[in-house]
C-alpha positions in Angstrom: -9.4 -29.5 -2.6 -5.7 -29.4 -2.0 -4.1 -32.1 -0.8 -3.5 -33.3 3.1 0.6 -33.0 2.0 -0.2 -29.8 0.4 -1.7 -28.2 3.5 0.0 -29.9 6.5 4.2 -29.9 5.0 4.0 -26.2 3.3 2.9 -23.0 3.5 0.6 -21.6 0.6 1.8 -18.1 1.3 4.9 -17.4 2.9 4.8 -13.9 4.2 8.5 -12.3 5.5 9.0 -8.6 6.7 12.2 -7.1 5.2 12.0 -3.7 7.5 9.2 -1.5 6.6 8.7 -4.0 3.3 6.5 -6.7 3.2 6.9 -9.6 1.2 3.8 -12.1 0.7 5.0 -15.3 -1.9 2.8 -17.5 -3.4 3.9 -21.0 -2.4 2.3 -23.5 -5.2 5.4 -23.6 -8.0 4.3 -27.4 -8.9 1.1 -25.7 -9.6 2.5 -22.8 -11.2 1.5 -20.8 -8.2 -2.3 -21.4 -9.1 -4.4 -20.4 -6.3 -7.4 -22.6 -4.7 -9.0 -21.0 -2.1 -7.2 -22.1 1.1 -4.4 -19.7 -1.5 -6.4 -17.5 -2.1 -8.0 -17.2 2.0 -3.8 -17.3 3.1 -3.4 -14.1 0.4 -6.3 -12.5 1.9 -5.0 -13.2 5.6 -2.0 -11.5 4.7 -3.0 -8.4 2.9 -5.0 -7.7 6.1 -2.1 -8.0 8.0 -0.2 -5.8 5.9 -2.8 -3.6 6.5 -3.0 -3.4 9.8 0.8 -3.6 10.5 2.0 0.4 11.0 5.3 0.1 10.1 4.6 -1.5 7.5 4.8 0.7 4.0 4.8 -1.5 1.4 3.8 -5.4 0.2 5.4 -6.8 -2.8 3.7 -9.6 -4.3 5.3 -12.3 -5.8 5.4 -16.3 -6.9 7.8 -18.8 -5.7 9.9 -21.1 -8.4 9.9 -18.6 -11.6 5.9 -17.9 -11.6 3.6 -15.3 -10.6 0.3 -17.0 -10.9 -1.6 -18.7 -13.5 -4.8 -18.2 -12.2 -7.2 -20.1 -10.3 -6.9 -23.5 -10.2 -9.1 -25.5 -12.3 -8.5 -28.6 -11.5 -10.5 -27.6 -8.0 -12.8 -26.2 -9.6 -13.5 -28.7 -12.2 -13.1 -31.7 -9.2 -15.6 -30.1 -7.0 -19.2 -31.7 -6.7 -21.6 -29.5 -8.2 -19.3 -26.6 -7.2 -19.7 -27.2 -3.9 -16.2 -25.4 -2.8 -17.4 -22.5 -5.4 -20.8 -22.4 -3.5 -19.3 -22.2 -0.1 -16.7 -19.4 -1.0 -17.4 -16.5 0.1 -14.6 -15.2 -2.0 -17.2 -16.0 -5.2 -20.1 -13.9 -3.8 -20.7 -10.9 -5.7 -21.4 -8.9 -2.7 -18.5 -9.7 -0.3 -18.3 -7.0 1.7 -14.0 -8.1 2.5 -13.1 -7.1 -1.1 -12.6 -10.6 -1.3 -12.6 -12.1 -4.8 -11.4 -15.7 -6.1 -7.9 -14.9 -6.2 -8.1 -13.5 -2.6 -7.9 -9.8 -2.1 -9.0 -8.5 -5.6 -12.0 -6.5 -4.7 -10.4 -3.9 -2.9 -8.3 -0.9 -2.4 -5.1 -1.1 -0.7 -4.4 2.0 1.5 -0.5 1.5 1.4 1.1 1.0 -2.3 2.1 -2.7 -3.5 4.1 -3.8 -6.1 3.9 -6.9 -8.1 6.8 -8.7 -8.7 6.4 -10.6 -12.3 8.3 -13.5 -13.1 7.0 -16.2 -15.7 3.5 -16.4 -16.6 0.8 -13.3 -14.9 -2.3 -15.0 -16.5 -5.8 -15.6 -16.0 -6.6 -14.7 -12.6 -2.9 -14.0 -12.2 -3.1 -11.3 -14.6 -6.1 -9.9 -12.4 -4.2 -10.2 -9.7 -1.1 -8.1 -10.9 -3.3 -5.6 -12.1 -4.6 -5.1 -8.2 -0.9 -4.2 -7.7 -0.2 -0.2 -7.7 2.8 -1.2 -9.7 4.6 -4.1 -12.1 8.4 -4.9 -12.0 8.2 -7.9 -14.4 11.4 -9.8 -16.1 12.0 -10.1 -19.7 10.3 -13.2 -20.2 7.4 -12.5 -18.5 3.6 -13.3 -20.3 0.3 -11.6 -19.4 -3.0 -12.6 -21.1 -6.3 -13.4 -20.6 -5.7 -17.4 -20.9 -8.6 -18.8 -19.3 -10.4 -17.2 -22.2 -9.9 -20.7 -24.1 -12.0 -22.6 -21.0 -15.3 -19.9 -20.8 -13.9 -19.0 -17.1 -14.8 -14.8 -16.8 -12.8 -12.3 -15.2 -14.4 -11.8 -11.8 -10.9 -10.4 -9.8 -11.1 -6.9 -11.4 -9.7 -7.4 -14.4 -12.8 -5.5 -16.9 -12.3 -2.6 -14.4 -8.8 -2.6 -14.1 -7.3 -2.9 -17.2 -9.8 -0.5 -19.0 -8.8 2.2 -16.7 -4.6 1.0 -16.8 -4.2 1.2 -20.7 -7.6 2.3 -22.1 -10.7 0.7 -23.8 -9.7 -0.3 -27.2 -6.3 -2.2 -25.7 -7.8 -3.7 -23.1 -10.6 -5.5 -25.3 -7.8 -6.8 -27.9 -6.5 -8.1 -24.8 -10.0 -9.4 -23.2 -11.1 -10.5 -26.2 -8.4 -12.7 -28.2 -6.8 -14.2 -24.8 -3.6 -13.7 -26.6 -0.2 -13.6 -24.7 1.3 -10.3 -24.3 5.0 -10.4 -23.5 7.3 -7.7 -21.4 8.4 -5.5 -24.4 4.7 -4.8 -25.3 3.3 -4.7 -21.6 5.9 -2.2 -20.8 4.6 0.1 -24.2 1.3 -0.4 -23.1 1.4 0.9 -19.5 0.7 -2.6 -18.3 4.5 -3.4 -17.4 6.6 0.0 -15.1 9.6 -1.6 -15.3 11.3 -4.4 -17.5 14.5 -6.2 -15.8 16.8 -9.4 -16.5 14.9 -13.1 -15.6 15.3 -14.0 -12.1 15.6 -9.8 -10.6 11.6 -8.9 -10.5 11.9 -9.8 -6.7 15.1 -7.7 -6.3 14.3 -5.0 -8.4 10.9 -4.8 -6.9 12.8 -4.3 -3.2 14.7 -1.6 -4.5 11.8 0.6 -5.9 10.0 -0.7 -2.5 12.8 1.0 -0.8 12.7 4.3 -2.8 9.2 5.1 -2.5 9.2 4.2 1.6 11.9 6.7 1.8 9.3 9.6 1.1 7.3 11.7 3.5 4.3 8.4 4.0 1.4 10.7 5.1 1.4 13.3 2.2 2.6 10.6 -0.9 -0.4 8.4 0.4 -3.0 11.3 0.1 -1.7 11.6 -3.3 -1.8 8.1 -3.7 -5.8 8.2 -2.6 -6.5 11.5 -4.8 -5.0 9.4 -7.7 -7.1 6.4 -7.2 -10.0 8.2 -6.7 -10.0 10.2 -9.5 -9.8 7.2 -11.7 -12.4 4.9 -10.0 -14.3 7.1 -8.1 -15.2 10.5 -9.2 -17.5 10.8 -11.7 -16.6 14.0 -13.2 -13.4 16.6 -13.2 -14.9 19.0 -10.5 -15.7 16.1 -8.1 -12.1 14.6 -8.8 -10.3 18.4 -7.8 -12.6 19.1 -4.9 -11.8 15.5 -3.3 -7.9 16.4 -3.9 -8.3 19.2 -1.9 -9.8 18.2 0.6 -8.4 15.2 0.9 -5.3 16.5 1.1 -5.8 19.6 3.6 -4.7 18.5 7.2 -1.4 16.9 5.7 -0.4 20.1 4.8 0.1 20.9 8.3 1.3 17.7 9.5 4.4 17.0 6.5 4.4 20.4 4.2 5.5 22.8 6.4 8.1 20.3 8.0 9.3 19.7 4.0 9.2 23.9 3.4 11.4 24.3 6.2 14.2 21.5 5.4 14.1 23.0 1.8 15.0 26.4 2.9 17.6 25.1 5.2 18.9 23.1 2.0 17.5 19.7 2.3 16.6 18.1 -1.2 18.6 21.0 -3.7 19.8 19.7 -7.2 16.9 17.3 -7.5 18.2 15.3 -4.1 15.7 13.0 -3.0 17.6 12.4 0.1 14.9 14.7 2.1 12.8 12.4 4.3 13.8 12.6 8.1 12.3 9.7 9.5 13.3 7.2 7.0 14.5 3.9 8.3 16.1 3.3 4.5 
């Protein structure tokens, strides 16, 4: 359990709103940004109010002191009674209905994009965690693996469905399988990584691209967003897949597209310009 300083002097998660960007930290550095589950419930606690906040258009996830997250923290689990604080989690039931896993909101879809922001070690349930992200902005010395594949602790935050369907089969099982460490260069050839920057500008670098994609028509880019998703997790077959894009993305058509045909004519967004959105607070 964490301890009476841990809980009462700090915050596990500090959450900040930078405009329309949402910014949710993990607070544990001494830990390497380990997450028990009053972590884990605080992550939760603010995804759902990210969520529900409507001007709010992007999270960015992150770890305080030069870590994502290395995991869940086994030193709980191991110093817990018969499991007792694994037993009373709801986050550990297979059949949470909250999307709730052991690393806190790993069981569900996001309706609004996030973006995690890598620095140090992504690992473990970390790793898991990242891979819930839409997107990866992770520094130069930045590690990914499978580590708790040297203490016979599963992947139960996503990470078998995930990463299959992020880089394919047969690179996701060397991964899965050998718990080896897989540094920037190679996530970023591997799909795992979308951008590479210098140690100490994930958190920046992540604004910025935060920035760039809340600048677009939100309606229509999150339909595509949906279609996307769905297509990958959901549909079991190409047919399925097309007619959900369609008619997912009908109404928007009338609410967004005919409002972007008409700046276009009038000569919004020529030359590649993506400097076309009129409602952008960025």
């Amino acid at each position: 359990m964490p301890s009476r300083t841990e809980t009462t002097m700090k915050p596990l998660v500090i959450v900040e709103k930078l405009e329309c960007i949402t910014l949710i930290g993990i607070n544990r550095p001494e830990k390497r940004n380990c997450v028990n589950h009053a972590t884990a419930q605080k992550l939760m606690e603010a995804i759902n109010e990210f969520e529900d906040d409507k001007n709010a258009k992007v999270a960015i996830i992150y770890g305080k002191g030069g870590t994502f997250c290395a995991g869940y923290d086994l030193k709980e689990t191991s110093e817990s009674a018969n499991n007792e604080t694994l037993a009373i989690s709801d986050n550990f039931n297979p059949f949470n209905s909250k999307g709730a896993g052991p690393l806190g909101p790993t069981r569900r879809f996001f309706s609004k994009p996030v973006i995690a922001a890598v620095s140090g070690y992504a690992v473990a349930g970390g790793f898991e965690l990242a891979l819930a992200c839409d997107l990866r902005v992770v520094e130069e010395s930045s590690v990914f693996g499978v580590f708790c594949r040297r203490f016979g602790v599963p992947l139960i935050d996503g990470g078998t469905v995930r990463l299959p369907a992020l880089i394919g089969l047969s690179r996701a099982l060397d991964i899965i399988l050998t718990g080896r460490p897989v540094k920037a260069k190679e996530a970023l050839q591997l799909g795992l990584a979308n951008r590479v920057v210098k140690n100490g500008k994930s958190l920046s670098e992540a604004i910025l691209l935060a920035k760039e994609i809340a600048k677009h028509p939100q309606e229509c880019m999150l339909r595509d967003r949906a279609s996307a998703w769905n297509s990958t997790y959901s549909s079991s077959n190409f047919q399925e897949a097309i007619e959900y894009e369609m008619s997912n993305s009908l109404d928007v058509i009338m609410k967004e597209s005919i409002a972007g045909a008409s700046s276009f004519v009038n000569g919004a967004g020529r030359h590649g310009s993506f400097n076309t959105a009129p409602n952008s607070k960025l």
